[in-house]
PDB file of N, CA, C and O in Angstrom:
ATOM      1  N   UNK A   1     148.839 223.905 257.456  1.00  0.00           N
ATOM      2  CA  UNK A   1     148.274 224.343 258.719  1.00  0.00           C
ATOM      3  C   UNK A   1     148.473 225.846 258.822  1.00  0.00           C
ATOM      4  O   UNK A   1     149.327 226.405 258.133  1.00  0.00           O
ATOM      5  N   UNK A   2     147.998 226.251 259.341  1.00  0.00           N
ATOM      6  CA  UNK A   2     147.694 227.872 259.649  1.00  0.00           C
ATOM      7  C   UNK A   2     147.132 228.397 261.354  1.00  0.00           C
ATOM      8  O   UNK A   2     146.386 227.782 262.116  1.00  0.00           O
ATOM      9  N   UNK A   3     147.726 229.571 261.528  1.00  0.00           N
ATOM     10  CA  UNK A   3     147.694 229.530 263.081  1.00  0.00           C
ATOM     11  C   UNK A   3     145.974 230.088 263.096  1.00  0.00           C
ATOM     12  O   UNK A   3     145.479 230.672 262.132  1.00  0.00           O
ATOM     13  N   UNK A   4     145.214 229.776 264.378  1.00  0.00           N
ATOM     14  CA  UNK A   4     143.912 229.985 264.351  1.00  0.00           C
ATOM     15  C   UNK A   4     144.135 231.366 264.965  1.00  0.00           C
ATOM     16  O   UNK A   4     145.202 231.964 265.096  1.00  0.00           O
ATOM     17  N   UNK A   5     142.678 231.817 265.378  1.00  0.00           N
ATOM     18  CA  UNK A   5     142.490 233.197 266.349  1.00  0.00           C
ATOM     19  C   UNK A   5     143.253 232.635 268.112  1.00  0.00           C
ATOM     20  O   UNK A   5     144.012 233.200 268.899  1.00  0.00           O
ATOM     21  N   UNK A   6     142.611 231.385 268.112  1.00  0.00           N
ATOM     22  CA  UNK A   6     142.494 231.149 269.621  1.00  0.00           C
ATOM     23  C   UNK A   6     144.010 229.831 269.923  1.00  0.00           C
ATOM     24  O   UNK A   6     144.113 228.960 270.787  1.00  0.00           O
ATOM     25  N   UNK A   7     144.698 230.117 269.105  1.00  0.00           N
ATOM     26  CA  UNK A   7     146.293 229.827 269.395  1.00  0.00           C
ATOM     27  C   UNK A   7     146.114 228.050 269.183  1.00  0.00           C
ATOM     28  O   UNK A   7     147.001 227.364 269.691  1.00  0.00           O
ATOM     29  N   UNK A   8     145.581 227.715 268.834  1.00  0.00           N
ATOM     30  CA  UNK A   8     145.479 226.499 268.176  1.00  0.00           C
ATOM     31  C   UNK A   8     145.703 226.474 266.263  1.00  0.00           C
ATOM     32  O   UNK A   8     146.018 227.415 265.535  1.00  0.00           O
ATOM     33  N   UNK A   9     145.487 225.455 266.002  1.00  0.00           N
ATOM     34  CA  UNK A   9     146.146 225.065 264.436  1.00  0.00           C
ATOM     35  C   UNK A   9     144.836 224.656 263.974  1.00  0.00           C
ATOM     36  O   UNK A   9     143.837 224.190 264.521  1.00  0.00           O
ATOM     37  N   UNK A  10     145.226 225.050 262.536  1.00  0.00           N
ATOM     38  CA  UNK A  10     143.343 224.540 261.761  1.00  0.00           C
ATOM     39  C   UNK A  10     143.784 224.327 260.322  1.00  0.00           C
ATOM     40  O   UNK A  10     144.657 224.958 259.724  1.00  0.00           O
ATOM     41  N   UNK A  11     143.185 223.532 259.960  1.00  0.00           N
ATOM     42  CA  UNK A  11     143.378 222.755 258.304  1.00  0.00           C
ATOM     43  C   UNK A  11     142.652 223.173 257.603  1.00  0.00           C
ATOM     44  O   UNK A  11     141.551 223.477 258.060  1.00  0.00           O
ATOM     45  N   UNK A  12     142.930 223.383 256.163  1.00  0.00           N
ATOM     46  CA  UNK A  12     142.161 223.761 255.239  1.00  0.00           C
ATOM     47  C   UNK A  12     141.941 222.889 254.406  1.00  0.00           C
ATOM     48  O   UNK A  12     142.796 222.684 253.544  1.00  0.00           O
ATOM     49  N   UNK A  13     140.104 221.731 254.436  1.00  0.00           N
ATOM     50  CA  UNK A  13     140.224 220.440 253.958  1.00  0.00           C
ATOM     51  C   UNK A  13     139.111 220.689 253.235  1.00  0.00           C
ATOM     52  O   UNK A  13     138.092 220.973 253.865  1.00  0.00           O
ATOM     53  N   UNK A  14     139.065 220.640 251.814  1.00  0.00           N
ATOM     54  CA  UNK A  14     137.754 220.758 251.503  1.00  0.00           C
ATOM     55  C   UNK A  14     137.041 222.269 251.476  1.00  0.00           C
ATOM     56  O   UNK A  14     135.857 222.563 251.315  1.00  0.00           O
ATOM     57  N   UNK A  15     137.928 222.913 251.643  1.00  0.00           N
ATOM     58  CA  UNK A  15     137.161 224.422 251.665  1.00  0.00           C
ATOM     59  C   UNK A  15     136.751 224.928 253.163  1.00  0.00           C
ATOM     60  O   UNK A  15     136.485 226.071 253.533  1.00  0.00           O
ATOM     61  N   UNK A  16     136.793 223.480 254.045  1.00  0.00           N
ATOM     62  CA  UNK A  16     136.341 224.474 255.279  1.00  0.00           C
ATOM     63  C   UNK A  16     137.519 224.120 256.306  1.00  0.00           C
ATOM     64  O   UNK A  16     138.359 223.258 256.048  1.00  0.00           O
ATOM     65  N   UNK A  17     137.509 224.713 257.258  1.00  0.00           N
ATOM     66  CA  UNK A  17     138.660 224.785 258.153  1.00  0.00           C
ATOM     67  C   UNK A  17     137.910 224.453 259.666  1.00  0.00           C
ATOM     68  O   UNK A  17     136.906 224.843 260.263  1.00  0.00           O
ATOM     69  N   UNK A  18     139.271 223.283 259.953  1.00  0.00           N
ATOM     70  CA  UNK A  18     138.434 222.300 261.078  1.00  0.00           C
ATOM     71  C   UNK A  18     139.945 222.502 261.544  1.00  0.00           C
ATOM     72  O   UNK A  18     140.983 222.590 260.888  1.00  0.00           O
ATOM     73  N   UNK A  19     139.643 222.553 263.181  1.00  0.00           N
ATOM     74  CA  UNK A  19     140.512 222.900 264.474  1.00  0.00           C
ATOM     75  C   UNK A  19     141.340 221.264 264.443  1.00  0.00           C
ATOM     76  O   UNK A  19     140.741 220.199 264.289  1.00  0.00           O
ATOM     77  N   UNK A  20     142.757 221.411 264.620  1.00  0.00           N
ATOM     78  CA  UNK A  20     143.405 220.092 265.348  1.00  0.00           C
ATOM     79  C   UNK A  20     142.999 219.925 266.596  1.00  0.00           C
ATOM     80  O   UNK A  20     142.648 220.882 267.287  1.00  0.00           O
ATOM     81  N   UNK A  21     143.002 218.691 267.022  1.00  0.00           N
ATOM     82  CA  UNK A  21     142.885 218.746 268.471  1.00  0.00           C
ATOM     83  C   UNK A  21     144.173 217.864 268.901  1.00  0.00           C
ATOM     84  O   UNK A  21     144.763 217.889 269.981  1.00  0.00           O
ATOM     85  N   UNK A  22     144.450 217.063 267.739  1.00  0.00           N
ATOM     86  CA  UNK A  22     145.593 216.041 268.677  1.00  0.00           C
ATOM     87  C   UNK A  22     146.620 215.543 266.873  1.00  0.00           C
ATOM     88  O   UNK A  22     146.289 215.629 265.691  1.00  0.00           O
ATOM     89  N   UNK A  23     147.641 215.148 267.438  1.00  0.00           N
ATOM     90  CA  UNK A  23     148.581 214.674 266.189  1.00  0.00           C
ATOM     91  C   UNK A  23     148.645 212.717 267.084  1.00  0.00           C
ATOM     92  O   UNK A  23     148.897 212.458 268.261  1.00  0.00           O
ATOM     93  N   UNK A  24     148.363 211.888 266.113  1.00  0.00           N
ATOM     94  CA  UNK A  24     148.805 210.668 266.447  1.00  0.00           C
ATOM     95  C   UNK A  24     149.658 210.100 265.451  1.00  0.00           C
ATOM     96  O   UNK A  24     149.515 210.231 264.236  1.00  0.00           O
ATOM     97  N   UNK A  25     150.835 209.263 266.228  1.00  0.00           N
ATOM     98  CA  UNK A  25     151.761 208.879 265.534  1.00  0.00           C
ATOM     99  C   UNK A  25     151.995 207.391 265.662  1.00  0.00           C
ATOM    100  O   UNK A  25     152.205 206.816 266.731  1.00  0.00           O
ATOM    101  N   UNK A  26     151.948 206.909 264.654  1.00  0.00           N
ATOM    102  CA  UNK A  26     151.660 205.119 264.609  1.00  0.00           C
ATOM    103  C   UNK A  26     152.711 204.627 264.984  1.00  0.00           C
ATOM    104  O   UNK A  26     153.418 204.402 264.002  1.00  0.00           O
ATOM    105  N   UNK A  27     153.232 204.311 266.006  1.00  0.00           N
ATOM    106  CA  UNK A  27     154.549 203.364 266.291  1.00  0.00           C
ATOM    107  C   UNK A  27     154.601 202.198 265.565  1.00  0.00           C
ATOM    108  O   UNK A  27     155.305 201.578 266.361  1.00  0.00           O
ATOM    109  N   UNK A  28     154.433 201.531 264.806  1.00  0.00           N
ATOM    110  CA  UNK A  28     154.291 200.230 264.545  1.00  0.00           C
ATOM    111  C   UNK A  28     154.811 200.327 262.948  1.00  0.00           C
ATOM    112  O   UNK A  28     154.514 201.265 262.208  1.00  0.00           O
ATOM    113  N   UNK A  29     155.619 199.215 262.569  1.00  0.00           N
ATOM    114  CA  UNK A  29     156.856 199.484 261.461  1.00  0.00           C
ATOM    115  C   UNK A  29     155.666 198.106 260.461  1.00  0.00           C
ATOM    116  O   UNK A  29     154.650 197.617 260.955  1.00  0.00           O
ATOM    117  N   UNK A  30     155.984 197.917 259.638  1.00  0.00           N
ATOM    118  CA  UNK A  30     155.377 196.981 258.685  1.00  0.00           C
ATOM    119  C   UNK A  30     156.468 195.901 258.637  1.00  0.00           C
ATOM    120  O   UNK A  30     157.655 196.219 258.557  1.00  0.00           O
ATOM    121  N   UNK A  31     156.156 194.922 258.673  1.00  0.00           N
ATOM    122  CA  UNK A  31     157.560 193.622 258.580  1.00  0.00           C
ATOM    123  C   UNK A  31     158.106 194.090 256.917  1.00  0.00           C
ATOM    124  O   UNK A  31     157.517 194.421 255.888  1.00  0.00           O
ATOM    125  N   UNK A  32     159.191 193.953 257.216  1.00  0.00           N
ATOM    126  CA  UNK A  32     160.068 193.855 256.168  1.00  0.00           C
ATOM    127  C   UNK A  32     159.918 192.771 255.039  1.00  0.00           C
ATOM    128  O   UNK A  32     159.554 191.599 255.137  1.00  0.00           O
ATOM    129  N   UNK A  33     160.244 193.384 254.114  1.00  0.00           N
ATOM    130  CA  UNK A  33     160.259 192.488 252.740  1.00  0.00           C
ATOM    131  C   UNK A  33     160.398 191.414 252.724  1.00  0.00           C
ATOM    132  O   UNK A  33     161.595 191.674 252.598  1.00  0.00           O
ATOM    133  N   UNK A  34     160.368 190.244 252.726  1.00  0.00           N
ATOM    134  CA  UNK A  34     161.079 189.136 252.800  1.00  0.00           C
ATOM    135  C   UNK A  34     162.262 189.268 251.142  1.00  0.00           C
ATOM    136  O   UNK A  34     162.541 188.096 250.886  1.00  0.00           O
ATOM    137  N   UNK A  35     162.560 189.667 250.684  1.00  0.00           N
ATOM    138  CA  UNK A  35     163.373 190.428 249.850  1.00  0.00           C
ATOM    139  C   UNK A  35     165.007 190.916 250.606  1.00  0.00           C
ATOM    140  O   UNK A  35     166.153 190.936 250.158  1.00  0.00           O
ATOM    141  N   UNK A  36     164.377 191.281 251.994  1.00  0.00           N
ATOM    142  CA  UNK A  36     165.452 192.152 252.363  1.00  0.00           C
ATOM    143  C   UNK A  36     166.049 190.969 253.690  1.00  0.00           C
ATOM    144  O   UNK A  36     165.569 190.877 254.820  1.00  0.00           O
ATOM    145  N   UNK A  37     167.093 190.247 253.180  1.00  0.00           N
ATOM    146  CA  UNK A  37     167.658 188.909 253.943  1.00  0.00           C
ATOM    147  C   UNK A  37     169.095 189.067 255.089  1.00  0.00           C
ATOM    148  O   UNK A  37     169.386 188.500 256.142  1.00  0.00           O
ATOM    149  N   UNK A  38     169.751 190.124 254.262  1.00  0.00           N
ATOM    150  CA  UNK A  38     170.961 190.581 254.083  1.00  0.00           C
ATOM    151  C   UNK A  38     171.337 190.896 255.483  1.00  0.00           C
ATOM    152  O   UNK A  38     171.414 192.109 255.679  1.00  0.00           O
ATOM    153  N   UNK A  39     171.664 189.942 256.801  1.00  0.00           N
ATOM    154  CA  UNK A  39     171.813 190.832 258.356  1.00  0.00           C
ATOM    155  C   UNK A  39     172.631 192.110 258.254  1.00  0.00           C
ATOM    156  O   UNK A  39     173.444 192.246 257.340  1.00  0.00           O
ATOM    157  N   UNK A  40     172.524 192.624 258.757  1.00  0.00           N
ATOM    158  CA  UNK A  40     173.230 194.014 259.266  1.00  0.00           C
ATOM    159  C   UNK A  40     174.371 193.840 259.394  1.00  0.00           C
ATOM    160  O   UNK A  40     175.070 194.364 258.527  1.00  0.00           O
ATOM    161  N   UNK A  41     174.906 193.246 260.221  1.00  0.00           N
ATOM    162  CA  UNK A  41     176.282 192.592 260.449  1.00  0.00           C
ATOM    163  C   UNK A  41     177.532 192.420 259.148  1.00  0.00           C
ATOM    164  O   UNK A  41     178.713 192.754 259.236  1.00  0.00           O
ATOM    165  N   UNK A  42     176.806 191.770 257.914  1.00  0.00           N
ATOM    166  CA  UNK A  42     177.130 191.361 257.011  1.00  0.00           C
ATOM    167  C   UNK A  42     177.437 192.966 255.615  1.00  0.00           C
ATOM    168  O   UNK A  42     178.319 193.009 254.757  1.00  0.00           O
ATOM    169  N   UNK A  43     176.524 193.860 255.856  1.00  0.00           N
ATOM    170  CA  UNK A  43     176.692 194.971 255.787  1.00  0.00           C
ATOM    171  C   UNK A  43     177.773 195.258 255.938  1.00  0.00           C
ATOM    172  O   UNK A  43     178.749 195.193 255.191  1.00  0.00           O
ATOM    173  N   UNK A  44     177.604 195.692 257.224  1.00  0.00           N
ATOM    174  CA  UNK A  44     178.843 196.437 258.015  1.00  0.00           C
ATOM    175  C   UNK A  44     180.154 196.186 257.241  1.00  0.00           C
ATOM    176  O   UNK A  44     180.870 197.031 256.704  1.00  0.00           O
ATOM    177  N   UNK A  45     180.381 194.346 257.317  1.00  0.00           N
ATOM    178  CA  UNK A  45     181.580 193.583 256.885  1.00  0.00           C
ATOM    179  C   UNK A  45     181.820 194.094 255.454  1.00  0.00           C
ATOM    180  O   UNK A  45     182.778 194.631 254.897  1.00  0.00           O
ATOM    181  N   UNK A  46     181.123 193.885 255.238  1.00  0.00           N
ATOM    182  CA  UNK A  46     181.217 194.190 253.149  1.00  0.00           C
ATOM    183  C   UNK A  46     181.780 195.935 253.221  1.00  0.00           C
ATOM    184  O   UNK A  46     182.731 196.255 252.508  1.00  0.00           O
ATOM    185  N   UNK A  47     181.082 197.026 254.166  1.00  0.00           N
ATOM    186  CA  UNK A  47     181.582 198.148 254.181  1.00  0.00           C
ATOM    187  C   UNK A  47     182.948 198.208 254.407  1.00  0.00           C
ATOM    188  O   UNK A  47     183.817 198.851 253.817  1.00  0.00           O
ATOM    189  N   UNK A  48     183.027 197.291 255.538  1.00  0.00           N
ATOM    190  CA  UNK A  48     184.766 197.770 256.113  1.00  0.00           C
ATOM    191  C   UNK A  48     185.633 197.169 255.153  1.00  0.00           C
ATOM    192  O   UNK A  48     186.656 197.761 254.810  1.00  0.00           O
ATOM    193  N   UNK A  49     185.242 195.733 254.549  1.00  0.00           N
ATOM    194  CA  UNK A  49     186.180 195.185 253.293  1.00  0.00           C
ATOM    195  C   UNK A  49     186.752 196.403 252.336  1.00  0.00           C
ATOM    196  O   UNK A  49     187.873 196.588 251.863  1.00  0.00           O
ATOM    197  N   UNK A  50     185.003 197.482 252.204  1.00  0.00           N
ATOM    198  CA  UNK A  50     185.834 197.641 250.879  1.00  0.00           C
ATOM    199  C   UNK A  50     186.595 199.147 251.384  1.00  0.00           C
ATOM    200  O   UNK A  50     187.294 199.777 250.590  1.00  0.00           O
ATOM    201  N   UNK A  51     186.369 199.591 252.722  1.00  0.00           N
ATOM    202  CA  UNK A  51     187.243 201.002 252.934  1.00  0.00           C
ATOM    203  C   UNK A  51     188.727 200.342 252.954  1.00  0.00           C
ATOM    204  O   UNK A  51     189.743 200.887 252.525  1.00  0.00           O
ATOM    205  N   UNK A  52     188.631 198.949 253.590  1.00  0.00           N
ATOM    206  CA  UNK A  52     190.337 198.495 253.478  1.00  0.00           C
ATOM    207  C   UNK A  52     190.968 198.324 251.873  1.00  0.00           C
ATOM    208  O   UNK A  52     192.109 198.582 251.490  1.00  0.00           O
ATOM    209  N   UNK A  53     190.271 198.009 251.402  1.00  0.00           N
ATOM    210  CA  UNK A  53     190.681 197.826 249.969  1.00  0.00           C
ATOM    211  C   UNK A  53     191.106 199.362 249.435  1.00  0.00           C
ATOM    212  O   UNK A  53     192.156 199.530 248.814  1.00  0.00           O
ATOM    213  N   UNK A  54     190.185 200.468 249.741  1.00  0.00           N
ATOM    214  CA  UNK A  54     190.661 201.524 249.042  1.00  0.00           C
ATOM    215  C   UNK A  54     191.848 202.055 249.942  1.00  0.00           C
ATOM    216  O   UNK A  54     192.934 202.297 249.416  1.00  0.00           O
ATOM    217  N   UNK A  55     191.583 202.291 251.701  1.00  0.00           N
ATOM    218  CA  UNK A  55     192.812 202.774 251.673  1.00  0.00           C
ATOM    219  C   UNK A  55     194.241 202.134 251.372  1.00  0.00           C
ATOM    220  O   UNK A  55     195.321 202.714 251.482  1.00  0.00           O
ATOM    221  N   UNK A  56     193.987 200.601 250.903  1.00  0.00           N
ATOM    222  CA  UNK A  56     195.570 200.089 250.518  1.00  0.00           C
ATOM    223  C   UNK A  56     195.576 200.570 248.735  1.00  0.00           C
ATOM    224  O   UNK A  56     196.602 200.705 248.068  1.00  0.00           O
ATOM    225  N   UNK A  57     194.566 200.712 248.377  1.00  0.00           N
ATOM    226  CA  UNK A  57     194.625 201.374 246.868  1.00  0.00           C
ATOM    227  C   UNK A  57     195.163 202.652 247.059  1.00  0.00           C
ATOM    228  O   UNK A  57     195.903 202.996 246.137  1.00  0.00           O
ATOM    229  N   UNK A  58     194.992 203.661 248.182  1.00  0.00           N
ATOM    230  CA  UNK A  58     195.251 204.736 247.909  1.00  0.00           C
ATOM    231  C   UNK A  58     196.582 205.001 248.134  1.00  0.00           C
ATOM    232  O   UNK A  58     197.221 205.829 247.484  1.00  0.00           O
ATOM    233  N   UNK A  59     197.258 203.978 249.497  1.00  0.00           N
ATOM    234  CA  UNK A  59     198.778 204.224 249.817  1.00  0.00           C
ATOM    235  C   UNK A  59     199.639 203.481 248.513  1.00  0.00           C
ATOM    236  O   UNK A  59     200.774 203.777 248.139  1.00  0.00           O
ATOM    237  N   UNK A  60     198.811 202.518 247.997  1.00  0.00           N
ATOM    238  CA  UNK A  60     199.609 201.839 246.506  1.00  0.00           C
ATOM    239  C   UNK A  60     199.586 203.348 245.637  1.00  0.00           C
ATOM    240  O   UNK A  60     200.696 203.878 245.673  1.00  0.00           O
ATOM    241  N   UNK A  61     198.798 203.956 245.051  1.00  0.00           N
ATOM    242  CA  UNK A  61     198.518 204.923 244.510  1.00  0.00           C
ATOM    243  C   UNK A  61     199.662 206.163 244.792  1.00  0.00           C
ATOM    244  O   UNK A  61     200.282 206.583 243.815  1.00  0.00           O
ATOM    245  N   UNK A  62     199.883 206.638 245.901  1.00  0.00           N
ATOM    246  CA  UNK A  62     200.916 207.915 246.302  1.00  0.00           C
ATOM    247  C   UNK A  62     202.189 207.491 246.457  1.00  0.00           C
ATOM    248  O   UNK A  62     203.098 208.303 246.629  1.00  0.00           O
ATOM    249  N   UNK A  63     202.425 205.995 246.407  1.00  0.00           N
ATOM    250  CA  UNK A  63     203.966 205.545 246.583  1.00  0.00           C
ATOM    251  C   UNK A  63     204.356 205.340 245.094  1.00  0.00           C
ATOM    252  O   UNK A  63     205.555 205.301 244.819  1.00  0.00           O
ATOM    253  N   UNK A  64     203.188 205.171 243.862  1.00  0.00           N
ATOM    254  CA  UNK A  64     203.182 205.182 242.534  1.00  0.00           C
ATOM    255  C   UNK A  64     203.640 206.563 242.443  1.00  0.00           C
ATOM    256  O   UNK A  64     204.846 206.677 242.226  1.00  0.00           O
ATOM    257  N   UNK A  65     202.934 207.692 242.561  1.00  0.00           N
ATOM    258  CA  UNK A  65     202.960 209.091 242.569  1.00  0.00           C
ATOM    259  C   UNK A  65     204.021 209.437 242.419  1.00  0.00           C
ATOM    260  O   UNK A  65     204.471 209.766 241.321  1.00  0.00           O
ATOM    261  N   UNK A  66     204.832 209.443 243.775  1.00  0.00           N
ATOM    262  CA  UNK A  66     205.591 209.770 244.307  1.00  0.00           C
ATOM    263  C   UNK A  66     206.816 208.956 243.174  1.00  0.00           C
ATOM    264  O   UNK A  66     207.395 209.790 242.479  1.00  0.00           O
ATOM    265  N   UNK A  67     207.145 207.867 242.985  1.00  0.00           N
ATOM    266  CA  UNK A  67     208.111 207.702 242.263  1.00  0.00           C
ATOM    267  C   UNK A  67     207.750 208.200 240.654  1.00  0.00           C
ATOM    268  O   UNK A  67     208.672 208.174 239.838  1.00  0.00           O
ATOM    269  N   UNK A  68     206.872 208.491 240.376  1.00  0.00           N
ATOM    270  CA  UNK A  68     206.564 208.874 239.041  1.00  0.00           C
ATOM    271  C   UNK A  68     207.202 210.610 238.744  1.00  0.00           C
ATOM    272  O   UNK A  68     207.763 211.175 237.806  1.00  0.00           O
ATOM    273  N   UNK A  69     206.743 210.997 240.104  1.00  0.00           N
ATOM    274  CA  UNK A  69     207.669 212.502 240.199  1.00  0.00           C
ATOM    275  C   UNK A  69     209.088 212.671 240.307  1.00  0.00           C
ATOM    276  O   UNK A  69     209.762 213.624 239.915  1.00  0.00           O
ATOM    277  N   UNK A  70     209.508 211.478 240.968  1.00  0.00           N
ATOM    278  CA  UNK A  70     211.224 210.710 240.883  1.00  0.00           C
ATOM    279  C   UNK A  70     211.624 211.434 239.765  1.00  0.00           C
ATOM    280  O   UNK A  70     212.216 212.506 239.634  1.00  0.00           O
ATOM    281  N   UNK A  71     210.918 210.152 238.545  1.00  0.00           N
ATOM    282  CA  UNK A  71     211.530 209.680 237.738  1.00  0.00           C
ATOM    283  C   UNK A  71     211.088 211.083 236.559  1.00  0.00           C
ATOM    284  O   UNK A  71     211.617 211.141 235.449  1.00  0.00           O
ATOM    285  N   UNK A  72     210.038 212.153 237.045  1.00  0.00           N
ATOM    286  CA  UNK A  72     209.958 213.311 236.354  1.00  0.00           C
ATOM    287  C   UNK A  72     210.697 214.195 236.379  1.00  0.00           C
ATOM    288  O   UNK A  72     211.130 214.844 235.427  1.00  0.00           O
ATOM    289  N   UNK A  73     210.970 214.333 237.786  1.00  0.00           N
ATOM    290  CA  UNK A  73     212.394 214.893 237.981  1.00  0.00           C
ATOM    291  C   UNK A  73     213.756 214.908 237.402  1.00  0.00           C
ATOM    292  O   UNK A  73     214.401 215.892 237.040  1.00  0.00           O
ATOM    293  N   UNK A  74     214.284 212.926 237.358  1.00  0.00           N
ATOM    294  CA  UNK A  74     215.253 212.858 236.770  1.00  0.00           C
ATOM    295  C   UNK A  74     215.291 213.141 235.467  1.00  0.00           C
ATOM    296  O   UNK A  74     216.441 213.434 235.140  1.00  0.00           O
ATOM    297  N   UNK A  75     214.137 213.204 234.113  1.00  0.00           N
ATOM    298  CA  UNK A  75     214.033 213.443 233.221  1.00  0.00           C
ATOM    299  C   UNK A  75     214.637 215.257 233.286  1.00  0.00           C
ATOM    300  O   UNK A  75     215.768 215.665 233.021  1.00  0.00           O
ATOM    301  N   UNK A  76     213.858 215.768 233.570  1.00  0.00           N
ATOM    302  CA  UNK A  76     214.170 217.271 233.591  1.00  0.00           C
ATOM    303  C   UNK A  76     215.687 217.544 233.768  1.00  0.00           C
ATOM    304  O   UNK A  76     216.342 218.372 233.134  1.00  0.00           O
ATOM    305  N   UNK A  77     216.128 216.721 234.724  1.00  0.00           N
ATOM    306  CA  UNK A  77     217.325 217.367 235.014  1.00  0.00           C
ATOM    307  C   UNK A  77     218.571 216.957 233.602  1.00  0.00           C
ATOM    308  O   UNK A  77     219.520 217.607 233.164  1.00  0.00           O
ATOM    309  N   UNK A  78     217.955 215.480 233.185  1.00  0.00           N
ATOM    310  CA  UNK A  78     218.547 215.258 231.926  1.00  0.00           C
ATOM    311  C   UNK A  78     218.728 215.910 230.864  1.00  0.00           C
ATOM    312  O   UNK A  78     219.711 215.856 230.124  1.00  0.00           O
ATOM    313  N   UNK A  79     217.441 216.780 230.713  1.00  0.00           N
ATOM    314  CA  UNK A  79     217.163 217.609 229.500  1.00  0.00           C
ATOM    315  C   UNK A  79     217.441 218.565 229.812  1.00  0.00           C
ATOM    316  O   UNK A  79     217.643 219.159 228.753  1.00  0.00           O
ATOM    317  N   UNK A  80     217.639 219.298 230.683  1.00  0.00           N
ATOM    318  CA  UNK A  80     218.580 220.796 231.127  1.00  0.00           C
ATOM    319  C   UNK A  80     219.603 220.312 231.304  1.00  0.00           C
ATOM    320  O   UNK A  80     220.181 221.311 231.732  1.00  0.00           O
ATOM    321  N   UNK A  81     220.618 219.249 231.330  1.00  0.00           N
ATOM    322  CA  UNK A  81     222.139 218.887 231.202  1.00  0.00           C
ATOM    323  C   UNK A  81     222.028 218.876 229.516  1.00  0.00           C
ATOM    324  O   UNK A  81     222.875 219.484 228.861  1.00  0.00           O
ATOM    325  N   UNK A  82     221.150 218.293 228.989  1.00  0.00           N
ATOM    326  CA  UNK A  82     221.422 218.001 227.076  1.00  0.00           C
ATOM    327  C   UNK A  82     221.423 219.561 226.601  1.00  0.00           C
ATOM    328  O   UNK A  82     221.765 219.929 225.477  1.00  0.00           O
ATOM    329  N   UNK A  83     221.062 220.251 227.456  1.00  0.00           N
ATOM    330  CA  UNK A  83     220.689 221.360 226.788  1.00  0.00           C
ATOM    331  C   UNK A  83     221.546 222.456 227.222  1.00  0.00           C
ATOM    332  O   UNK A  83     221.437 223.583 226.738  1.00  0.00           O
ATOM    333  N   UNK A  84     222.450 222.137 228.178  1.00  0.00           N
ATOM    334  CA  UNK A  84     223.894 222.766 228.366  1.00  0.00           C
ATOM    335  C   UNK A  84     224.817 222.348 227.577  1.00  0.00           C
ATOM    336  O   UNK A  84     225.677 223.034 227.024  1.00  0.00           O
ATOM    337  N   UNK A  85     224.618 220.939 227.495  1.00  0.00           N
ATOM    338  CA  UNK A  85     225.893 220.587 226.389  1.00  0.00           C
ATOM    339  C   UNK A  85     226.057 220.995 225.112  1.00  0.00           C
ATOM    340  O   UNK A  85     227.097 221.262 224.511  1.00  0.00           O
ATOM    341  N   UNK A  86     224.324 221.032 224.561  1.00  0.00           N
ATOM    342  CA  UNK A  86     224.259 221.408 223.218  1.00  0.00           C
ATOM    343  C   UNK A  86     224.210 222.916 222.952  1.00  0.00           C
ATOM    344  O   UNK A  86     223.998 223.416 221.847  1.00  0.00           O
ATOM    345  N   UNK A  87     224.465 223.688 224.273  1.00  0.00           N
ATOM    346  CA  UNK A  87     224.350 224.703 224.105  1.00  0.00           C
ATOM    347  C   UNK A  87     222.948 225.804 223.998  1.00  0.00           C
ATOM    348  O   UNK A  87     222.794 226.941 223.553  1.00  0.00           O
ATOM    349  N   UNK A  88     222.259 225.020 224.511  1.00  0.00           N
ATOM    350  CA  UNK A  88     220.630 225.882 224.242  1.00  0.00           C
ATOM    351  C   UNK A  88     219.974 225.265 223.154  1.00  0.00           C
ATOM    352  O   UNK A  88     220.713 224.880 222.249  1.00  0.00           O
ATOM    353  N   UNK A  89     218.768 225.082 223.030  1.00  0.00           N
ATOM    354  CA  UNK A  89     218.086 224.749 222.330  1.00  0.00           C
ATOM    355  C   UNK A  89     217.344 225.398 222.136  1.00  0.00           C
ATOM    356  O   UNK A  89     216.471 225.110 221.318  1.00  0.00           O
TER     357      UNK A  89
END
């Protein structure tokens, strides 16, 4: 679309250019697939299942973490005691 002289809108169809006068907009939806069975509701459910599933994956996950840094810790401190005893390595 392109603005006219006289403050209206005009199309370029075919080489010639014809004035809008009106935009119509079809309210009316096409029935659905019979394909598409699945209520909304049931959606939803399957969504919230699986955010619960991850956030108990994720607090399983940082309480893993978290003792894995424990037990990284206690390593280190082992190997800087072996390494006082032995005198440097």
């Amino acid at each position: 679309m392109e603005k006219a002289d006289n403050d209206g809108a005009t199309l370029a169809w075919f080489g010639q250019k014809r004035v809008a006068e009106k935009v119509t907009f079809d309210k009316t939806f096409d029935p659905l697939d019979d394909s598409v069975f699945t209520p909304v509701e049931e959606i939803i459910s399957s969504i919230q299942e699986e955010v619960t599933y991850y956030q108990k994956f994720l607090e399983a996950f940082f309480q893993n973490f978290e003792k894995m840094m424990e037990a990284d810790e206690s390593v280190a401190s082992d190997i800087k005691s072996m390494k006082e005893v032995v005198g440097g390595i």
